[in-house]
VEXTITI-55014 format. One record per residue (C-alpha): residue in one letter; x, y, z. Coordinates in pm, whole numbers, plus 32768, in hexadecimal, padded with zeros to 4 digits. Layout:
% residues N
AXYZ ...
***
This chain:
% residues 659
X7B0976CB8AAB X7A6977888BCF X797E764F8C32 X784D76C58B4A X77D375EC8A38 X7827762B8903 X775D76F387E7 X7791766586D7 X77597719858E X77D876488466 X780A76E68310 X786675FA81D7 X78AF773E80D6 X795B786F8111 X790479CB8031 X7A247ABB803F X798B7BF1804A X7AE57CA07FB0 X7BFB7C6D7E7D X7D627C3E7E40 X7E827BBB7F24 X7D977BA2804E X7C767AC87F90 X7D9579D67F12 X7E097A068066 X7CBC79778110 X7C7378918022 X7DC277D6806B X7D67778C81BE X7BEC7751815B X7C4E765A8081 X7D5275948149 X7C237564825A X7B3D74E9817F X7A4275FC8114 X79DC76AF7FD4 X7A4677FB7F77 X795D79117EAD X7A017A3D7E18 X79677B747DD3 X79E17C747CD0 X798E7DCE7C2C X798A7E197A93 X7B197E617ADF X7B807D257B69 X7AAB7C497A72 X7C0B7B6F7A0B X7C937BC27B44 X7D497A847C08 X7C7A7A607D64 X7B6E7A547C6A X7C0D792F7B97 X7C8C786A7CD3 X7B27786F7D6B X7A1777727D6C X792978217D00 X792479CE7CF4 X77FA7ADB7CC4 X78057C007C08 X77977D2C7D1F X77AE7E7B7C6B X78777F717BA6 X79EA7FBB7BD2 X79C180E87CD1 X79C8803B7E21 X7890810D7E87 X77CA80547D6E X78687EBB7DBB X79597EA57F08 X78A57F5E7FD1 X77387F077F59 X76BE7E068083 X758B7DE67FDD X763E7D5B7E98 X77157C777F97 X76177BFC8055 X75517B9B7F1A X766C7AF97E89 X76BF7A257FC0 X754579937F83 X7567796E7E3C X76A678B77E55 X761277B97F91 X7748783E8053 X76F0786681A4 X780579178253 X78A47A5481E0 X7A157ACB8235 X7A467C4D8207 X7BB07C3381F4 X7C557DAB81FC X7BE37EE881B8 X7A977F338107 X79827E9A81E0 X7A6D7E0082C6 X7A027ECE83F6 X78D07F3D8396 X77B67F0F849B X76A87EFD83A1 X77347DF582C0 X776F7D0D8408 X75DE7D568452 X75937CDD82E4 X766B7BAA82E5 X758F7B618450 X742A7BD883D4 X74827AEF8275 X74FB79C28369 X763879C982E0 X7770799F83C9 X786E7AFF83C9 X79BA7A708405 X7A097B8184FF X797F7C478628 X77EE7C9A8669 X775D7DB685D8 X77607E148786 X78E57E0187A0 X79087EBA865C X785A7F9686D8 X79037FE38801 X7A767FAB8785 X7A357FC8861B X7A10814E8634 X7B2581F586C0 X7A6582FA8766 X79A481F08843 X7AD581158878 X7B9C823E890D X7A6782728A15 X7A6980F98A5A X7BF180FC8ABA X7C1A82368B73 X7B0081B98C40 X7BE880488C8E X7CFF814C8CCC X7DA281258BAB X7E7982608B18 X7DFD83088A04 X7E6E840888F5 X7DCF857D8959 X7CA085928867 X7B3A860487F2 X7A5984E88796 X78D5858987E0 X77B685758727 X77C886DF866B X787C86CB8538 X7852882284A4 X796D88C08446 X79568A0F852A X79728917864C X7A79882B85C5 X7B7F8970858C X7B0E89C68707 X7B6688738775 X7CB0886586D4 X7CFB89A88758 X7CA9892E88A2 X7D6A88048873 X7E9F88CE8807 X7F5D88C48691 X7FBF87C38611 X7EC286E48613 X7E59858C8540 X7CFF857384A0 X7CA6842B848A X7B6E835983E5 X7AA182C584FB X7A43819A83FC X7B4D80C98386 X7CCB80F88378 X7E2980B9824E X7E5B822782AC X7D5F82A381DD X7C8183F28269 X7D99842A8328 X7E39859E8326 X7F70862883E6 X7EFE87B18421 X801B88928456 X7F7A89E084C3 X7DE58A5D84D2 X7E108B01835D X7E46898382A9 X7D1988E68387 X7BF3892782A7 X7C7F88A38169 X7CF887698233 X7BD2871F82D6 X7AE0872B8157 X7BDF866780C7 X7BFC85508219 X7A75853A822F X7A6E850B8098 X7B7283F2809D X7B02835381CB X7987835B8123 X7A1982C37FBE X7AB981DB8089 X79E2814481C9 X78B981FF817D X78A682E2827F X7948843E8298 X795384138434 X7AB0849084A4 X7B4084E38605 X7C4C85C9867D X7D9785538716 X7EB585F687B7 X7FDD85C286DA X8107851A87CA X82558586871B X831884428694 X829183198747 X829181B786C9 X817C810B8645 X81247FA18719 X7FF97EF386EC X7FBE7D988790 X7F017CA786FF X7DD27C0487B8 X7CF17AC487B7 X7BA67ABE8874 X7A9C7994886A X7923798A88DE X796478D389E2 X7A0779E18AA0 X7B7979E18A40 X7C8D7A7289CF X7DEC7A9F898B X7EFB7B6988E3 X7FE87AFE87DD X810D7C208822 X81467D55877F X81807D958639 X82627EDF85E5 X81D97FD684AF X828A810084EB X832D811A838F X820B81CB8301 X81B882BD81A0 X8067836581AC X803C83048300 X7FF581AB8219 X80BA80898295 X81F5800681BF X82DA7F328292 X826C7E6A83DA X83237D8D84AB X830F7C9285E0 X83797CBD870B X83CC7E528716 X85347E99875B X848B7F7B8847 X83D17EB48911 X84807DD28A30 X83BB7CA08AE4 X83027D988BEB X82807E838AFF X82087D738A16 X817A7CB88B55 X80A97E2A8BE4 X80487E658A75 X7FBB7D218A43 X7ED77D288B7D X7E667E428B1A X7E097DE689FC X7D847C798A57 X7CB37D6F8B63 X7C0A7E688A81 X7B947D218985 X7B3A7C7C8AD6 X7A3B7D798B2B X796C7D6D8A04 X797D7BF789BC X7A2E7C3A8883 X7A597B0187A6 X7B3D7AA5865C X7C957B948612 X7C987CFC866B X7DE97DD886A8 X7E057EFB8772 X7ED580208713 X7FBC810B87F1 X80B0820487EE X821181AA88B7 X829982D88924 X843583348936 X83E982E58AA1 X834981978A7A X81EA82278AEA X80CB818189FF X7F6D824789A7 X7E59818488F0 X7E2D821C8793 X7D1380FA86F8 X7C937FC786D6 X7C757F058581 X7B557E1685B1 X7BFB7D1C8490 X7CEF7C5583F5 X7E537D3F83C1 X7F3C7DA08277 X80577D1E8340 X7FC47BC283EF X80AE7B1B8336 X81ED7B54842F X81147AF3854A X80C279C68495 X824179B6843E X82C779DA85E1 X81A578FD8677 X818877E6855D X7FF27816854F X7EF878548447 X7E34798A84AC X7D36795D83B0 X7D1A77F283FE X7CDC787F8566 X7BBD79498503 X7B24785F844C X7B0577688568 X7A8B78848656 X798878CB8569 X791677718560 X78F5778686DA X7A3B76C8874B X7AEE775D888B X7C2978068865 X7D3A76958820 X7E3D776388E2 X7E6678108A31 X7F74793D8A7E X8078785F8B25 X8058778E89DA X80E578CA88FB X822778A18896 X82F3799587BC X8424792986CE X852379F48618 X84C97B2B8575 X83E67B9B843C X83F87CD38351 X82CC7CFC823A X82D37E0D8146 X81D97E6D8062 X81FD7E7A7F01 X811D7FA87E73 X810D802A7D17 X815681727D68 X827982887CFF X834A82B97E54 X840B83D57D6D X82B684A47D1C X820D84A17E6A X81D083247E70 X80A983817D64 X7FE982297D3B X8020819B7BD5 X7F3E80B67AD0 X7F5C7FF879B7 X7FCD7EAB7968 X80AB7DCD79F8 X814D7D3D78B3 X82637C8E799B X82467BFC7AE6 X831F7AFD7B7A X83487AE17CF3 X845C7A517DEE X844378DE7E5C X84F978E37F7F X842F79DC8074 X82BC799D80B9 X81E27AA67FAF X807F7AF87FBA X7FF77B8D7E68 X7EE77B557D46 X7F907BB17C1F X80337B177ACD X80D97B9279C7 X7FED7C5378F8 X7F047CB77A22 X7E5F7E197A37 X7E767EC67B57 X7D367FAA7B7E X7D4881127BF4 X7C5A80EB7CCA X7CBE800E7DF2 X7E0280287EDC X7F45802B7E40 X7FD07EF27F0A X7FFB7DEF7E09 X80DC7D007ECA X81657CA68039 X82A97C0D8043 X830D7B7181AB X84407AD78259 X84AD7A4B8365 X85DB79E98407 X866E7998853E X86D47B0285B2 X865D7C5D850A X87B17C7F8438 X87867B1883B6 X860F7B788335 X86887CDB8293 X87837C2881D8 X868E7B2F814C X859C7C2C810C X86707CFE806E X87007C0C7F9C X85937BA47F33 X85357CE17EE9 X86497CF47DE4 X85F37BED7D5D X84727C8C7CE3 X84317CAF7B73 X83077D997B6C X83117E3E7A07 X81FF7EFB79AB X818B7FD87AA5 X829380907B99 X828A80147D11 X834C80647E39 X84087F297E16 X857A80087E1A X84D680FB7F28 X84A57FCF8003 X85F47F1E7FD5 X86978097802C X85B880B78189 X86077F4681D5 X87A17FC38187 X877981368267 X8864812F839D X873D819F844D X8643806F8417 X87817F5E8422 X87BE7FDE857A X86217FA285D9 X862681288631 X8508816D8513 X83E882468593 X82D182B984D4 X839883CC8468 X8489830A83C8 X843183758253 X83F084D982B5 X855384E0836C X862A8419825A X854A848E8129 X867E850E8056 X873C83C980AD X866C82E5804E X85EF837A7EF8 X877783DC7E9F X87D4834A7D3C X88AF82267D72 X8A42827F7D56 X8A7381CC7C34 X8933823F7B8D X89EC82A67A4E X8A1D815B7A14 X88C680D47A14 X888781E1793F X897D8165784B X89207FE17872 X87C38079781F X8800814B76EA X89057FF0766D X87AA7EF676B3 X86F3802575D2 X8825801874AB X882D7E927491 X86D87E2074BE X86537F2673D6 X855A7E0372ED X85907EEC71C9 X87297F2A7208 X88227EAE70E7 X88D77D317153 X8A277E007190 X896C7ECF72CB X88A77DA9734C X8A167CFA739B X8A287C2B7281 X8B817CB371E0 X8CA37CC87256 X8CE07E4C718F X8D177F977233 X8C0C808271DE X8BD381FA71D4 X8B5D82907332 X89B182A77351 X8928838E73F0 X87FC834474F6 X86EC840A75A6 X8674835876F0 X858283997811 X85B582C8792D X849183C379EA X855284BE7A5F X85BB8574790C X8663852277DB X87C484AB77C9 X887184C07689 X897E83697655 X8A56830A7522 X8A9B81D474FB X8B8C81267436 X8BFB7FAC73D7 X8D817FB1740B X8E4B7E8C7337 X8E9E7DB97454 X8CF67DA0746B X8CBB7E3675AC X8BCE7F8E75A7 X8C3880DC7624 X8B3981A476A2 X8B71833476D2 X8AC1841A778F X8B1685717821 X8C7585337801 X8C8A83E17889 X8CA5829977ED X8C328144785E X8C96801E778B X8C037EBC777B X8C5A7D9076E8 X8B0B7CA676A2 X8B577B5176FB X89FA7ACF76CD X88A17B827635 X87767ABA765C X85F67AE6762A X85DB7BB27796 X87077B987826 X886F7C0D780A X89E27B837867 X8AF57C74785A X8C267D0478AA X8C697E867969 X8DB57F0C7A29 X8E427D9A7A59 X8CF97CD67ADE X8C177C107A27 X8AAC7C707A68 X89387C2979E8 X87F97CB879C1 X86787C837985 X85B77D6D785D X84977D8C77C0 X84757E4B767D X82F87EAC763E X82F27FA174D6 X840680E07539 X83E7809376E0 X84EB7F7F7776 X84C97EF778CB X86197EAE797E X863A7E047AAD X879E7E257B31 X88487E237C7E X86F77E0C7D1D X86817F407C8F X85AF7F5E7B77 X85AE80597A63 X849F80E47943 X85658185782D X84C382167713 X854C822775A1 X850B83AD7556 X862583BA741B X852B83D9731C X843484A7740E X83D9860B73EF X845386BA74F8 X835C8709760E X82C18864763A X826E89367780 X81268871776E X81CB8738781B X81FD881F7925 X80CD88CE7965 X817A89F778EF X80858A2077D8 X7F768A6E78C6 X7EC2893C78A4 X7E9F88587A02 X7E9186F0799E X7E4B85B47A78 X7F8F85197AAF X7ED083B37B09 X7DA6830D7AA6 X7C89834D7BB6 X7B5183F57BFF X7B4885737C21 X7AB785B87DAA X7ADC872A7DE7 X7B1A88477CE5 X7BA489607D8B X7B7D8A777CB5 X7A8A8AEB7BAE X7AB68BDF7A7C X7B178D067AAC X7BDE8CBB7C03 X7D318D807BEC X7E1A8C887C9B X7F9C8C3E7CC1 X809B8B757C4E X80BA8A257D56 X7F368A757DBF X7E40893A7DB6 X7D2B895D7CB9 X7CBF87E47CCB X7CCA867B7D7C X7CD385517D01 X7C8E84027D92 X7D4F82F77D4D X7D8381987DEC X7CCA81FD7F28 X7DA7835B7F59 X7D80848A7F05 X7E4B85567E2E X7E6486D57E1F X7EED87A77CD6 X7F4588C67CD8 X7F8489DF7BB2 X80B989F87B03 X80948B917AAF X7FD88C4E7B23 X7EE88D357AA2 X7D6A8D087A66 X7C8F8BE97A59 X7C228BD778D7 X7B3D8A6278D0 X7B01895679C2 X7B07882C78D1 X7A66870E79D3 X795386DF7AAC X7977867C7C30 X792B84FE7C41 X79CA84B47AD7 X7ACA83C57A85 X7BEB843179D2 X7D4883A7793E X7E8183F67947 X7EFF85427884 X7D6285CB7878 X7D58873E7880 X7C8A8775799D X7CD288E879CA X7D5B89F178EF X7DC78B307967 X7E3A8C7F7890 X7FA78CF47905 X7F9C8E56799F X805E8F4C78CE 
***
């Protein structure tokens, strides 16, 4: 401590002013120090788990986060009503948000993070870029003034030079972020930016930036007390990015050596320094080809991706802030840090990597996770996951003694992940973590972009999942005769099946040979295997020589396979109709392809447009969505209203074929 006398302000409950894996998250710590934890919740995460684990928890509002997450009124109120008197943000919604530190003050509550003053100065990436060029710091090129209409934003980005980032002043997770390629895409991107970046932080604020061709993406993690101190925690590397969203992070970088980390961190410990920042911040850069560093942002809160600087330094971050916010000094000073091994988190999303990476709801009906890595999630088997919040529904971290030793373990974990249900990026992850590219620490934030085609590749041996699939469909079937469910030892005529594994339909025979195994045919090739061992949700068998096993699910004509690490969604379609154009779009009819809210129709009736043109986007899970026509022709009926929520398959636009 600096020599001043401590200001103490003690706190006895905690409300966490957020949901899922990061309210278990703080609770954990909360708990283990000896105060009471308050949840809060919307109508869509009445059952939810942060709310079960909690003390006590307060309904604040409707599912939209508009109408409960984001209401600080409804927080504030609920803190009182609950006799908590300190509030932790957590991530995302409020998390940086000036105002809501200002309430938490003016209501005599304790914000476990910055002031409303430091927010406002590093909160807001406009102001945060004047603070550091003016300590000398290196910035990205950019436009962050006070005129936001849209004749001076094109001029701007003009000035600036193509192509240039939009980016949300409020907030961060990539979202209100747009990579413009030329002058003719900028007005589009900057309505739909300002319209995610309101949904999401409430304000529609953005800035301009320079866009610096392949850099990496190093952010180092900060501590600050009010007592005048501060100190960084290393870098953390989150270059390996979709949607300019975050998916894997690591610490250290493979790109950053002793120096850098050493000239990085004073800069850092500097800027935090000069405002009298206090609790956990991280501030963002670029790392050039060259090794030259330019301050993109600060994030005035608590990261995604603590958990691997917890992992190399042995602390408890939120533990940390909580004792800053009670008024202790900083326990630690720089020559005190000390980093160990290596740690790689990914994040688990329910999202299609094949379609786009289009977030995905429903219901979890299976969900088992690895023991032997550290994972940070709130779900259970049977869980819903809402469409309105982000698609991350787990973390899964390791750690090991070098970076190969943690990518093994983390791969192996991942593999390991029974999430049936809804589809995640759990194989999309396991094939990034596998790249040549990211096992030789060479991954830059084009990384996806660059090895796109790689990475989203059917596996080599793809026709036999298919098989193992369409054999799970032929002997679990509840309704099949004993003979096909394994129970005889009889050859039997070959049965023909229909299966979509989501991404078109495969036609398999398969038949029982008299030496029991199962030969399954399809375009010519056969795959036989011999089942050793069929149990409630899981299989033993043999294929080409080695004796293998996997995990199912069978929920009405869908089965859930996990196998190899990668899991599968087959559908029974034998006694289907076949589809029509419809499934397509090719009928004409535009239909939502998730559940979410409708933002921005782009059309009306009577527009003539073309085939691949947007008409409408949706909002789902905190991103937007744009689709687009699938003929083209003219705009017959707009079937939904900007602002309404709609589900999957909805006709929200129809649209009469030309001739």
């Amino acid at each position: 401590m600096s020599g001043a006398i401590e200001k103490r302000t003690p706190f006895f409950k905690i409300l966490i002013a957020n949901r899922g894996e990061i309210a278990l998250r703080v609770m954990r710590t909360a708990r283990r120090l000896g105060y009471g934890v308050v949840a809060v919740y919307s109508d869509a995460d009445r059952d939810a788990l942060h709310v079960r684990e909690a003390d006590q928890a307060v309904r604040i509002g409707e599912a939209l986060p508009a109408q409960s997450y984001l209401k600080i009124d409804a927080i504030i109120a609920a803190a009182k009503a609950s006799g908590a008197s300190a509030v932790h943000p957590g991530y995302g919604f409020l998390a940086e948000n000036e105002a809501f530190a200002q309430a938490c003050r003016d209501a005599r509550l304790v914000f476990v993070g910055p002031s409303p003053e430091a927010i406002r100065a590093m909160g807001n990436k406009a102001g945060a870029k004047d603070i550091m060029q003016k300590a000398g710091v290196p910035c990205v090129p950019g436009y962050q003034g006070v005129d936001q209409s849209d004749a001076v934003m094109l001029t701007e980005a003009k000035t600036i030079g193509f192509p240039v980032m939009i980016k949300a002043v409020a907030g961060g997770g990539g979202r209100g972020m747009r990579l413009v390629a030329d002058a003719a895409a900028f007005p589009d991107a900057l309505r739909s930016a300002r319209s995610e970046a309101q949904g999401a932080f409430g304000d529609p604020t953005v800035i301009l930036e320079r866009a610096i061709v392949d850099p990496r993406h190093i952010e180092i993690q900060v501590f600050g007390d009010r007592y005048g101190d501060a100190i960084h925690l290393g870098e953390r590397d989150c270059s390996v990015q979709r949607r300019h969203q975050k998916l894997i992070e690591e610490a250290p970088s493979p790109a950053v050596s002793p120096e850098l980390r050493a000239r990085m961190g004073a800069v850092a410990v500097q800027a935090v320094k000069a405002i009298g920042y206090e609790g956990a911040g991280t501030l963002e850069f670029l790392l050039d080809r060259d090794g030259h560093f330019y301050f993109m942002e600060m994030n005035t809160r608590l990261q995604v991706e603590h958990p691997v600087t917890e992992a190399i330094t042995g602390l408890d971050l939120v533990e940390l802030q909580l004792r800053v916010a009670s008024g202790e000094a900083l326990p630690l000073k720089q020559g005190d840090i000390k980093f160990s091994g290596h740690a790689i988190e990914v994040r688990l999303c329910s999202e299609d990597a094949g379609h786009d990476f289009m977030p995905q709801s429903g219901t979890m009906a299976l969900w088992q996770m690895p023991e032997t890595v550290r994972v940070e999630h709130a779900l259970q088997s049977g869980a819903a996951i809402p469409p309105f919040y982000d698609s991350m529904i787990a973390k899964i971290i390791s750690h090991g003694a070098t970076r190969d030793e943690a990518r093994g373990k983390l791969i192996c974990a991942l593999e390991q992940v029974a999430a049936f249900g809804v589809t995640t990026n759990q194989g999309f992850l396991v094939d990034c973590l596998r790249h040549p590219v990211f096992a030789k620490g060479e991954a830059t934030t084009a990384f996806i972009g660059q090895n796109r085609d790689a990475l989203l590749a059917p596996r080599a041996d793809q026709g036999n999942d298919i098989a193992l699939a369409a054999l799970l469909l032929y002997v679990t079937n509840p309704h099949a005769p004993p003979w096909q469910r394994g129970r005889s030892l009889a050859a039997t005529f070959p049965l023909g099946l229909r299966i979509d594994l989501g991404h078109g339909v495969q036609e398999i025979e398969i038949v029982r040979e008299r030496d029991g195994s199962n030969l399954a045919a399809r375009n010519g090739d056969q795959y036989r295997f011999k089942i050793d061992e069929l149990g409630r949700d899981s299989i033993r068998f043999h294929h080409d020589g080695l004796m293998e096993s996997a995990r199912f699910l069978r929920d009405g004509d869908r089965l859930y396979v996990l196998h190899r690490g990668v899991t599968l969604s087959a559908r029974d379609l034998t006694l289907a109709p076949p589809e029509s154009a419809s499934a397509a779009g090719g009928d004409g009819k535009v239909r939502a392809a998730m559940n979410g809210r409708v933002v921005a129709l782009l059309v009306k009736a009577g527009d003539k447009v073309a085939a691949g043109q947007p008409v409408m986007t949706l909002e789902a899970m905190k991103m937007e969505h744009v689709h687009t026509a699938g003929v083209a022709g003219t705009v017959s009926s707009i079937d939904v209203a900007e602002g309404e929520q709609v589900t999957t398959g909805k006709v929200v636009v129809e649209i009469e074929a030309a001739a």
